[in-house]
C-alpha positions as CSV (number, residue, x, y, z in Angstrom):
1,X,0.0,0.0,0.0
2,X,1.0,3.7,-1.0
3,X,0.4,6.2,1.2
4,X,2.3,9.6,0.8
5,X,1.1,12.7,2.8
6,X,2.4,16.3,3.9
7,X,1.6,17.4,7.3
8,X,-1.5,19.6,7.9
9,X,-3.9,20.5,10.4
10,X,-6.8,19.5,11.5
11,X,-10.1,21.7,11.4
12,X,-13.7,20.6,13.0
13,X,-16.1,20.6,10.2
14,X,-19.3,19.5,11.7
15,X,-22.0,17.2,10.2
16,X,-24.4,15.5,12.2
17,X,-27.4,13.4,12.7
18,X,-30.0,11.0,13.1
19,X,-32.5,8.9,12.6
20,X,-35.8,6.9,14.1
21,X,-37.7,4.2,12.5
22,X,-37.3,0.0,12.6
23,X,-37.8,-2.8,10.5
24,X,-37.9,-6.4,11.0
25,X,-38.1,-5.9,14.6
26,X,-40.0,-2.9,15.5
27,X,-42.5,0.1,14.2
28,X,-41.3,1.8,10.6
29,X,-43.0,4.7,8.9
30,X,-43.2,3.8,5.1
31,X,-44.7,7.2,4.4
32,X,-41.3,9.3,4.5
33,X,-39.9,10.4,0.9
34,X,-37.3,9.1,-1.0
35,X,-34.3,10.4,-1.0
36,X,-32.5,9.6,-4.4
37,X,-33.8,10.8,-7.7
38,X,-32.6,11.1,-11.3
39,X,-32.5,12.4,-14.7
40,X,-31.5,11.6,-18.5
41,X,-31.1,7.9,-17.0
42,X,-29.9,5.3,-19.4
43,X,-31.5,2.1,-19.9
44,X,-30.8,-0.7,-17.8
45,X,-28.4,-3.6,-19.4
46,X,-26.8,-6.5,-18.0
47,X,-23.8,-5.1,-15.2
48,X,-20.2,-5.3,-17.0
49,X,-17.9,-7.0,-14.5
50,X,-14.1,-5.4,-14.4
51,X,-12.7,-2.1,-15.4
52,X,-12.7,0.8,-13.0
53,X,-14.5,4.0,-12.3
54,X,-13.1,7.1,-12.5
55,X,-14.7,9.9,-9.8
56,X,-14.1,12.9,-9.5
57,X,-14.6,13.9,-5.5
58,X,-14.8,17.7,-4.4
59,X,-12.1,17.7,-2.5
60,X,-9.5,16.1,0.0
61,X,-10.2,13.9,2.8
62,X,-8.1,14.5,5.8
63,X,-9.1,11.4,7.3
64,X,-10.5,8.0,7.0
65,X,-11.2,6.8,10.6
66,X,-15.3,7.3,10.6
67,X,-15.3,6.9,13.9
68,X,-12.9,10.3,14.8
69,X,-14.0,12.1,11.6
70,X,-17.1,14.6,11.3
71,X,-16.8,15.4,7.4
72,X,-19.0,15.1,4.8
73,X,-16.3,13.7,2.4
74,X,-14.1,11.4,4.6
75,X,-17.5,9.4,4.7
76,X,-18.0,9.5,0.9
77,X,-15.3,7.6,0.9
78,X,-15.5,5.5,4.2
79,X,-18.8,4.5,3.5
80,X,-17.0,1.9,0.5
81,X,-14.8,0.7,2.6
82,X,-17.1,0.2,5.9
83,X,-20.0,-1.5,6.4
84,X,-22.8,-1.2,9.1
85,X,-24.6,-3.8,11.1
86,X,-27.8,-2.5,9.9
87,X,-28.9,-0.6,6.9
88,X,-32.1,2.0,6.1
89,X,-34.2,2.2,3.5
90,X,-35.5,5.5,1.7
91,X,-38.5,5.1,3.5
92,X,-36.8,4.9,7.0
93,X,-37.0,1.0,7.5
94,X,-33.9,-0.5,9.2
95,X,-33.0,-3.9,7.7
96,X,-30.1,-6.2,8.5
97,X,-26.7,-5.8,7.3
98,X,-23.6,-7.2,9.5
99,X,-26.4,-8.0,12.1
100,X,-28.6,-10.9,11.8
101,X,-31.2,-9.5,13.8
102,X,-31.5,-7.7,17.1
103,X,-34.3,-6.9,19.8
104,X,-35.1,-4.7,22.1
105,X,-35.7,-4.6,25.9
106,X,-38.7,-4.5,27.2
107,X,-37.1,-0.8,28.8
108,X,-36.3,0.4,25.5
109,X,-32.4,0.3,27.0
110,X,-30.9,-2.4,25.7
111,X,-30.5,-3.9,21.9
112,X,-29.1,-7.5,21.4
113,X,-27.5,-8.0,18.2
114,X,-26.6,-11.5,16.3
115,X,-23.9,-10.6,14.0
116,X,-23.0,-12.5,11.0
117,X,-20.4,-15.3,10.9
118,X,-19.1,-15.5,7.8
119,X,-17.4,-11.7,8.0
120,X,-13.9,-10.9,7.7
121,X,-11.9,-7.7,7.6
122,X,-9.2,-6.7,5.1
123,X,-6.6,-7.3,7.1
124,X,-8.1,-11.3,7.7
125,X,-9.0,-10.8,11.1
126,X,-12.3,-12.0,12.2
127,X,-15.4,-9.8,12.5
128,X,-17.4,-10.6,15.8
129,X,-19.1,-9.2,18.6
130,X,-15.4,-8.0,20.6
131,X,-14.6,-6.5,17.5
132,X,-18.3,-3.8,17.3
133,X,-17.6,-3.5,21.2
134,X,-14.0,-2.4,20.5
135,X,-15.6,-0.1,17.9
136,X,-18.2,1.1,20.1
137,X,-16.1,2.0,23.4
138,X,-13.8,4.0,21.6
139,X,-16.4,6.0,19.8
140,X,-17.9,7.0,23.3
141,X,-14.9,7.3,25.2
142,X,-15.2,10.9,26.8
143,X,-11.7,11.5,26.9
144,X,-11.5,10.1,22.7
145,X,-11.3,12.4,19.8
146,X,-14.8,11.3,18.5
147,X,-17.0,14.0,17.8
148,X,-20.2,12.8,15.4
149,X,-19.7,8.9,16.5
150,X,-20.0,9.8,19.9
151,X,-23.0,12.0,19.3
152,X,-24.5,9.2,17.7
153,X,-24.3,6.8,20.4
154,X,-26.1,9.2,22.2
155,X,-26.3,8.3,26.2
156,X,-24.4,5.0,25.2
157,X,-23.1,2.9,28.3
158,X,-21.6,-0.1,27.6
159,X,-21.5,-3.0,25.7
160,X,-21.3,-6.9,26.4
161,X,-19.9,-9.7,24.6
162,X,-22.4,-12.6,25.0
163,X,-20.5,-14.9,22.3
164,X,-18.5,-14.5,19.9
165,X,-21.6,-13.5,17.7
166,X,-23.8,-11.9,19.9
167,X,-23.7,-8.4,21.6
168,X,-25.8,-6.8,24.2
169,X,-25.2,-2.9,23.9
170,X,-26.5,-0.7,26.8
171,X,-28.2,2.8,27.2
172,X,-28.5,4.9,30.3
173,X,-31.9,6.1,29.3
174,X,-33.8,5.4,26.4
175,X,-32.7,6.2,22.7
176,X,-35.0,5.5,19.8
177,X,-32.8,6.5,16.9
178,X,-29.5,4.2,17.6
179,X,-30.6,1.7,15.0
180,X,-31.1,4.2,12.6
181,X,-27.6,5.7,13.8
182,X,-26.2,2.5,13.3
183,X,-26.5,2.5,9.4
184,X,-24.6,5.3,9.2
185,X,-21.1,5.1,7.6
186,X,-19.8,7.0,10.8
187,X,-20.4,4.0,13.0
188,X,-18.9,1.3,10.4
189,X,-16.8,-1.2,11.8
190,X,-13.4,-1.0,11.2
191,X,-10.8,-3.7,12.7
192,X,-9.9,-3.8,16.2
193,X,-6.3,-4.8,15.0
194,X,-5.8,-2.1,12.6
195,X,-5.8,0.6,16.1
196,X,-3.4,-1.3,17.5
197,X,-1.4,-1.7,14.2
198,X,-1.7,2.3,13.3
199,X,-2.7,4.2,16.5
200,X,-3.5,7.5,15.2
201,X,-2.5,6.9,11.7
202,X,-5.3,4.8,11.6
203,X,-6.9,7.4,9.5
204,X,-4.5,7.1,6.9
205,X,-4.6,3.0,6.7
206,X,-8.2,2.2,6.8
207,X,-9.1,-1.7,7.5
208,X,-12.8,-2.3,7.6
209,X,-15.2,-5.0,6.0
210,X,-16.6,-3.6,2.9
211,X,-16.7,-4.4,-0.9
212,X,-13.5,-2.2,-1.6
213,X,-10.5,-1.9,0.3
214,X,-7.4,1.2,0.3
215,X,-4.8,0.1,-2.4
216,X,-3.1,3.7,-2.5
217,X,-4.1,7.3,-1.0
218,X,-1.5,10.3,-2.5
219,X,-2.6,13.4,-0.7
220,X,-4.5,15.9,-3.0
221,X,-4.5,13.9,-5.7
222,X,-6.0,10.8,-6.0
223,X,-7.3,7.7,-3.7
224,X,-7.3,4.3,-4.9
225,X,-9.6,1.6,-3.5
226,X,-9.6,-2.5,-4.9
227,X,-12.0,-4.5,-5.3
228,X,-12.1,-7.0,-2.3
229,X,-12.6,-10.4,-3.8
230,X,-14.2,-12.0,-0.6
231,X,-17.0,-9.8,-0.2
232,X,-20.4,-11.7,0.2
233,X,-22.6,-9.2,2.8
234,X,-23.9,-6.3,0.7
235,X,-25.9,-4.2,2.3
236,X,-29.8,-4.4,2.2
237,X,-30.1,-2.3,-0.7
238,X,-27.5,-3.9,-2.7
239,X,-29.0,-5.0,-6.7
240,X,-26.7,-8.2,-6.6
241,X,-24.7,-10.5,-4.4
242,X,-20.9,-11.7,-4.2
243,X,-18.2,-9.1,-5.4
244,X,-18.6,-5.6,-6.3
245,X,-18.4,-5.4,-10.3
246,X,-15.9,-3.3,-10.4
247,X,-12.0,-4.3,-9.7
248,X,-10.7,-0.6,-9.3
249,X,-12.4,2.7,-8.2
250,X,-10.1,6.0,-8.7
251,X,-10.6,9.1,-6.8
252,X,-9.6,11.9,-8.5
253,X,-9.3,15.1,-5.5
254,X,-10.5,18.0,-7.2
255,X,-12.3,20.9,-5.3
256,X,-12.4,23.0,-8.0
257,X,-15.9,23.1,-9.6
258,X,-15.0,24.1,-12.7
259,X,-12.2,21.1,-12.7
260,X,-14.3,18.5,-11.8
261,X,-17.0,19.9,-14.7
262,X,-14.2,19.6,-17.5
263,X,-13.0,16.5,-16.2
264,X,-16.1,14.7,-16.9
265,X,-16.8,16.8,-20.1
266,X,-13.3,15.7,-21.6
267,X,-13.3,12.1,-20.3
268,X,-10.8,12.4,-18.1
269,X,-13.0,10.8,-15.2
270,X,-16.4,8.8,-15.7
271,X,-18.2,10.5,-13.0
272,X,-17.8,13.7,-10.5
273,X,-19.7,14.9,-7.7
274,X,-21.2,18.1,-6.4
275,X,-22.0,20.0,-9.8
276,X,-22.8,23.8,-10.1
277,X,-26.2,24.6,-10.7
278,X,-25.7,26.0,-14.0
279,X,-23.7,23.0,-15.6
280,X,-26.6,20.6,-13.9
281,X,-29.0,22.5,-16.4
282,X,-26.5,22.0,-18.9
283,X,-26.0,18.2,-18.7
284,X,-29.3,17.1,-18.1
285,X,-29.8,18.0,-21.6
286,X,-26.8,16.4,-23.1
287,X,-27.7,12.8,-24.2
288,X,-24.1,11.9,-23.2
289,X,-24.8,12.1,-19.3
290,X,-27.0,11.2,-16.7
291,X,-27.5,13.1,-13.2
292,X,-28.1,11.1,-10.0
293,X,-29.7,13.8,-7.0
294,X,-30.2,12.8,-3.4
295,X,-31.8,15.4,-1.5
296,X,-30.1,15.1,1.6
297,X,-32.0,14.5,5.0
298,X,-30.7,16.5,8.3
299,X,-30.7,20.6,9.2
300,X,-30.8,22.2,6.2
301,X,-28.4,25.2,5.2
302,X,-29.7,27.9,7.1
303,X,-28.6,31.4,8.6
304,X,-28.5,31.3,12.6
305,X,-28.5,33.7,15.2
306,X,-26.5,34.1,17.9
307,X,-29.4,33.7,19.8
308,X,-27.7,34.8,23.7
309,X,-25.8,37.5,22.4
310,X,-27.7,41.0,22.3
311,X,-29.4,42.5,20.4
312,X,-29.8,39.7,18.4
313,X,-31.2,37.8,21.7
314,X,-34.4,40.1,21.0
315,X,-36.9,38.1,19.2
316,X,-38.4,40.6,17.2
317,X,-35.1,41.8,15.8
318,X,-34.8,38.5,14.8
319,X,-38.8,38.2,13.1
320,X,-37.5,41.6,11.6
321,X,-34.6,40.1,9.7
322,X,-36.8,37.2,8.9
323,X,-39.4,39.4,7.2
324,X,-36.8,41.3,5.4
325,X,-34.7,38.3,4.1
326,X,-36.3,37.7,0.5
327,X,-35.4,33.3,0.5
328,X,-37.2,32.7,-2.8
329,X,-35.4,35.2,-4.6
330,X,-31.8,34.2,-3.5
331,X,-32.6,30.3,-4.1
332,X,-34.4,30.9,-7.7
333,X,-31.2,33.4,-9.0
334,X,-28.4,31.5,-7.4
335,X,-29.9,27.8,-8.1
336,X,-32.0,28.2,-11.0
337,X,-34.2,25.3,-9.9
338,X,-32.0,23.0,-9.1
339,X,-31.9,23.0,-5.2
340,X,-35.5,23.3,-3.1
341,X,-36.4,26.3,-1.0
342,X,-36.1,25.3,2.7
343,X,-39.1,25.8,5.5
344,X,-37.6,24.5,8.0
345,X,-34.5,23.8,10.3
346,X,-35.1,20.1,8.9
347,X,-34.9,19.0,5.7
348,X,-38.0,17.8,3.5
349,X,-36.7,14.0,3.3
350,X,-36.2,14.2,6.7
351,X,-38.5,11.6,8.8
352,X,-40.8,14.3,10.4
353,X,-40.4,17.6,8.4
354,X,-44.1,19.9,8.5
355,X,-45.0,20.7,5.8
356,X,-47.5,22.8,6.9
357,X,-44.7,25.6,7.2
358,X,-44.6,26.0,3.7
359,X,-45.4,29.3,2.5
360,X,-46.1,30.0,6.3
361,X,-44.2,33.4,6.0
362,X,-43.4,35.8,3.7
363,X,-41.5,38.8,2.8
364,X,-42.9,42.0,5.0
365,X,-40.7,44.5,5.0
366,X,-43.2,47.1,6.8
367,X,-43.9,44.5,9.4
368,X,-40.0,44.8,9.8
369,X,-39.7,48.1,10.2
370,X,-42.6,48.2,12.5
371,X,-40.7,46.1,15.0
372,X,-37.7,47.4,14.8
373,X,-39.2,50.7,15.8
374,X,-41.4,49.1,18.6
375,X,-38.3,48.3,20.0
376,X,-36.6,51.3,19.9
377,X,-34.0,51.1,17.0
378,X,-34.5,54.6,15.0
379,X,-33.3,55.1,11.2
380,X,-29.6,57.8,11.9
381,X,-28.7,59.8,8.9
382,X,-26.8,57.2,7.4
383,X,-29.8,55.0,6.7
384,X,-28.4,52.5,9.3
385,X,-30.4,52.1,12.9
386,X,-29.1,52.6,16.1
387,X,-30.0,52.4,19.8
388,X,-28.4,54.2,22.9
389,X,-25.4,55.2,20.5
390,X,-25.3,52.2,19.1
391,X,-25.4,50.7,15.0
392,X,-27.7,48.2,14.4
393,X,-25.5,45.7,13.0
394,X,-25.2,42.0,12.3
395,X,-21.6,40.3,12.2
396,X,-21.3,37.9,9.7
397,X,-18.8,34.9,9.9
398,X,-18.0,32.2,7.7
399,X,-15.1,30.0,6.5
400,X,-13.0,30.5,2.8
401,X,-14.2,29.5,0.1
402,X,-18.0,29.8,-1.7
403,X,-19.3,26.2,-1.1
404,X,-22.6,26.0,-2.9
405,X,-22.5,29.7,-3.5
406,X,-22.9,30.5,-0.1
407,X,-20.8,33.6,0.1
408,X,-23.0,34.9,-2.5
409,X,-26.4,34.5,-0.6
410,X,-24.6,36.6,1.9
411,X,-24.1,39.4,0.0
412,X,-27.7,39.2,-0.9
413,X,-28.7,39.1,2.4
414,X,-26.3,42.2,3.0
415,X,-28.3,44.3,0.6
416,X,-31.5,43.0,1.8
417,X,-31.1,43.7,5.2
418,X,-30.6,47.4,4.4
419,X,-33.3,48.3,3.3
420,X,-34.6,47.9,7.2
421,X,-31.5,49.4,7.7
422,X,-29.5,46.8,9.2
423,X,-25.8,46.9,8.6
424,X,-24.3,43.1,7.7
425,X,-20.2,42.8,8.5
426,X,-18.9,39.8,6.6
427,X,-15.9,37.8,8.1
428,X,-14.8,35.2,5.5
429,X,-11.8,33.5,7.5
430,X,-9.3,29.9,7.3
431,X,-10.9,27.4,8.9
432,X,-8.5,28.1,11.8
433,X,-9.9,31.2,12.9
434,X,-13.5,30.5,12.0
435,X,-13.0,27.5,14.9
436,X,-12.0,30.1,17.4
437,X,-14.7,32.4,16.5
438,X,-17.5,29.5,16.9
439,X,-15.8,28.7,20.4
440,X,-15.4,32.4,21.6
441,X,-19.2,33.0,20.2
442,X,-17.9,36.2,18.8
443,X,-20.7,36.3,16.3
444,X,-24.0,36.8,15.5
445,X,-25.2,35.5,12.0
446,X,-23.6,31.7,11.2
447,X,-24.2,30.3,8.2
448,X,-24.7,26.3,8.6
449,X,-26.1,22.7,7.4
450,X,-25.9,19.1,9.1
451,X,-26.6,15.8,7.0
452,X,-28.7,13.0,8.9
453,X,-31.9,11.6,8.8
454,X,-33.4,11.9,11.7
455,X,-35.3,14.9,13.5
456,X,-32.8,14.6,16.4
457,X,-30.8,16.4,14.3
458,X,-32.5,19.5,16.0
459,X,-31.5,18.3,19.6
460,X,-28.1,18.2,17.8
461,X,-28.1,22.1,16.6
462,X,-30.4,23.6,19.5
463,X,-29.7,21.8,22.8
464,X,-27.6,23.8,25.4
465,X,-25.7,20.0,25.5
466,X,-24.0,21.3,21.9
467,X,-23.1,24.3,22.8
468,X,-19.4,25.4,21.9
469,X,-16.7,26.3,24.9
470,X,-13.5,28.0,24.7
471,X,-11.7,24.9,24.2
472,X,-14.3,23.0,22.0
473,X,-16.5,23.8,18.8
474,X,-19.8,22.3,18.9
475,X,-23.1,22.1,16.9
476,X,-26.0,24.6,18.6
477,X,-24.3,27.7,17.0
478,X,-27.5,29.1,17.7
479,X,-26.5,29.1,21.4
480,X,-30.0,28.9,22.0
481,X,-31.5,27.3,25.5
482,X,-35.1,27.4,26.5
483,X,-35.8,24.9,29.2
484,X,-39.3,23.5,28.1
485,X,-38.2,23.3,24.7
486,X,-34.6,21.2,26.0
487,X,-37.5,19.0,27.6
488,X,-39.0,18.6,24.3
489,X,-36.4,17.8,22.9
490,X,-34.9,15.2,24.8
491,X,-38.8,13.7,25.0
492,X,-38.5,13.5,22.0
493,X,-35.7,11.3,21.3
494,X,-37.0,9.0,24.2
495,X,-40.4,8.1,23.0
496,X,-40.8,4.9,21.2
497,X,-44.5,5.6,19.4
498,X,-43.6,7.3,16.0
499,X,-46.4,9.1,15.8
500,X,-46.3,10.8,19.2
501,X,-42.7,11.5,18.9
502,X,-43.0,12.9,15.0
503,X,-45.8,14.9,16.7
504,X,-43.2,16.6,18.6
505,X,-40.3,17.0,16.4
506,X,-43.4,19.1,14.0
507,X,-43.9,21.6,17.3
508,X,-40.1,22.1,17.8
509,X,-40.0,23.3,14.2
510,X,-43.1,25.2,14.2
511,X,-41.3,27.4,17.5
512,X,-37.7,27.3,15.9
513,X,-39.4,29.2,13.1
514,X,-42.4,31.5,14.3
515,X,-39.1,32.5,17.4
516,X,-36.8,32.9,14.1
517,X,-34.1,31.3,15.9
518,X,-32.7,30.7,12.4
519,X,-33.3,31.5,9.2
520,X,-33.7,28.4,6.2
521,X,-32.5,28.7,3.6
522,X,-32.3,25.6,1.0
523,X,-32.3,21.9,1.1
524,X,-29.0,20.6,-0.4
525,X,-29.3,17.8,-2.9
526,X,-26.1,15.9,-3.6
527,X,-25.7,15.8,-7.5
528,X,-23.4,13.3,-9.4
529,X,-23.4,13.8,-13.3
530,X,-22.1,10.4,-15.1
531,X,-21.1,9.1,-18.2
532,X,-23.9,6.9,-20.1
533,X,-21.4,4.1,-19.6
534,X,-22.0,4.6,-15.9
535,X,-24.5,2.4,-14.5
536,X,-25.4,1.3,-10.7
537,X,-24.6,4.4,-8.6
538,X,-26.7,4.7,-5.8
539,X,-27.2,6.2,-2.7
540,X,-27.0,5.3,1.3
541,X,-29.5,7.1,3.6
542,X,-28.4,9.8,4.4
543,X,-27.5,10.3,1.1
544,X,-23.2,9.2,0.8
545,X,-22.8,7.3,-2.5
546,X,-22.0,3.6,-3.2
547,X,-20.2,2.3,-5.6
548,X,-21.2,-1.7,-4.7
549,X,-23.6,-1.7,-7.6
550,X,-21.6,0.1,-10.4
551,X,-20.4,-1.1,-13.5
552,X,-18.4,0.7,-16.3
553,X,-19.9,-0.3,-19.9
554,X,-16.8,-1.0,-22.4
């Protein structure tokens, strides 16, 4: 194996969540929406077996331990080389995967798996039960470097090896959406041995269980993952059985959009992720590709306020902004079509989502200025308010780079918001500083998203649990804390009946919004465009893509 890299450091890029429903062993709501989709689709054919794929990915992992990671794109890639010991379905259900089959206590506090026997990792060692407990208890260690593993093990306490196939794992209170949790690539099993082999360069020497392995990784420029010729679990929503189809997959690392557009165009690589709006309108009319969308489940990318720093702590400020803020036009000109107008703090394929806050609100700006002046903010002579001597401003921050163009919704905000007259500082900063600034709270407009399925995902960005510290930078940017709705919340992820729990999660969102806590903005969907020889990419829930399927037509 191949492995060159220069040293770097390390930012926190946060992406978590969720989710809640069962199958084969408990309730499961078929009535949630897919969350895959796609256009200009070729016809099916028999699967070529050989050859290799050639992907385009938006950029450089910096790590491919799952369980320390909390990327987007280090579990693009994990989720290949990792599998789960459950799945989930578009529709929620949870089916086996590396678990036989698993049930509940009668206290909702402990799940008893029976793993598979006929699993090995890369490396030859054995999967078993020690192996997902050794897995497990380093994820939740407190004193680990786990940050969305740990989350989603939630209140985890221990687990016990029963046999060598059979594992007990234990909750301190309830926890309704670990089996959901559990199908995520963040929690895929990777081989106890490989810790002890590469201690914290596990990262860089991945060793899990699924149908492609690490043959070569050269930093910011290309991974190379092999077919592994013993594979014979594929996950629930696998097409066939035995091998994957292909022998090779090739990552090309290329965060340039543009790049990663010619690449395809010239045939340089097969397939590339994460396309521009404007060359997804383009290619979806040339008969020589196909695009594959998965509108991703989780907290979709909105704007949040610092909601315990003043004055943006005063609600109707906040109801101000929201009324000014004109969503529809932003999304339409920056997207043309191609990404969804968001609602709500969760996504629409999220298990949960109301939809009865669509086209709730609109764009008011006297209603703005009205509060604004109930509250004592008067227009100066600049055309900018101010209070007690005092601008009304809102301090912007976000990290380098535009991803998905969100540097230029900002500056549409910015001239929005004037015309309340509001003030908008923009900070663009390295991902160094931008840290610091989340941990310091020394902001009061974030802009922000989190992939997951489930509605947990809003205990994730609004409990006072997530809050950052000076030393730490966590998920509730918001810094928001209400202590009936931190009860709802955690209710919430405790109760068992779907219906009473969904029930819920659709009054959290309903107050998140009328309180304008934060602001949504759009609901990402993941876009691959493909050559016509491409066939068989699909997509995990939440949304990651697999490559299990795929085969390259000669």
């Amino acid at each position: 194996m191949n492995l060159s890299f220069p040293k770097f450091k390390w930012a926190i890029v946060m992406a978590i969540g969720f989710s809640l429903v069962v199958s084969g062993c408990s309730n499961g709501d078929k009535n949630a929406p897919a969350n895959t989709a796609s256009t200009n689709e070729a016809p099916a054919s028999t699967p070529t077996e050989g050859g290799e794929l050639t992907f385009a990915l938006a950029g450089s992992p910096s790590t491919l331990d799952v369980g320390v990671t909390s990327s987007d794109i280090d579990f693009r890639v994990g989720r290949n080389i990792f599998d789960s010991l459950v799945g989930e379905l578009p529709d929620h259900t949870i089916k086996p995967w590396l678990a036989e089959s698993w049930e509940i206590s009668a206290d909702k506090k402990s799940y008893t798996f029976k793993l598979r026997t006929d699993v090995t990792f890369h490396d030859g060692t054995p999967f078993n039960a020690e192996a997902v407990k050794v897995n497990f208890d380093r994820s939740a260690d407190p004193n680990g470097k786990s940050v969305y593993a740990k989350q989603l093990l939630g209140p985890y306490e221990s687990s016990e090896v029963i046999d060598e196939s059979t594992l007990k794992v234990n909750f301190k209170e309830p926890f309704t959406p670990f089996l959901s949790n559990l199908a995520k690539s963040t929690l895929g099993i990777q081989s106890p041995e490989s810790f002890k082999k590469y201690g914290d360069q596990v990262g860089q020497h991945p060793v899990g269980t699924g149908p492609f392995k690490l043959a070569s990784w050269v930093a910011n420029s290309e991974i190379v993952l092999e077919k592994n010729s013993d594979y014979k679990w594929p996950s629930p929503a696998a097409e066939h059985s035995g091998p994957a189809y292909l022998d090779k997959i090739v990552l090309k690392l290329i965060p340039e959009e543009s790049t990663r557009v010619s690449s395809l165009q010239s045939g340089q690589v097969l397939a590339a992720e994460s396309i521009p709006a404007q060359n997804i309108v383009a290619l979806e009319k040339d008969p020589n590709y196909q695009i594959q969308k998965a509108l991703l489940p989780g907290a979709t990318f909105q704007l949040t306020f610092n909601n315990e720093k003043a004055p943006w702590n005063n609600v109707k400020l906040r109801q101000a902004v929201q009324s000014t803020v004109d969503i529809d036009a932003i999304v339409k000109s920056l997207y043309l079509g191609t990404f969804p107008r968001s609602w709500s703090p969760l996504s629409s394929s999220t298990l949960g989502y109301d939809s009865s806050l669509e086209d709730s609100y609109k764009v008011d700006i006297q209603h703005a200025n009205q509060l604004l002046d109930e509250e004592g903010w008067k227009l100066g002579a600049d055309g900018i308010r101010e209070k007690d001597g005092k601008p009304l401003e809102i301090n912007y921050i976000d990290i380098t780079g535009n991803r998905e163009k969100r540097g230029d919704i900002i500056k549409m905000v910015q001239q929005q918001v004037k015309q309340i007259g509001v003030k908008m500082n923009v900070s663009i900063m390295a991902a160094g500083p931008y840290v610091d600034a989340l941990k310091a709270a020394s902001y009061d407009l974030v802009g922000h998203s989190f992939a997951g399925g489930d509605p947990d995902i809003l205990r994730t960005i609004f409990s006072k649990a997530n809050w950052s510290t000076n030393e730490y930078a966590n998920s509730n940017f918001a810094r928001f804390y209400d202590p009936q709705i931190e009860q709802q919340l955690t209710d919430a992820y405790q109760e068992a009946d779907p219906e009473k729990r969904i029930a819920t999660y659709k009054e959290l969102q309903q107050y998140f919004v009328k309180n304008a806590v934060s602001i949504p903005v759009y609901v990402f969907p993941y876009t691959i465009a493909e050559s016509k020889k491409v066939s068989g990419i699909t997509f995990d829930f939440p949304g990651y893509p697999q490559f299990y399927d795929v085969a390259v037509s000669k």
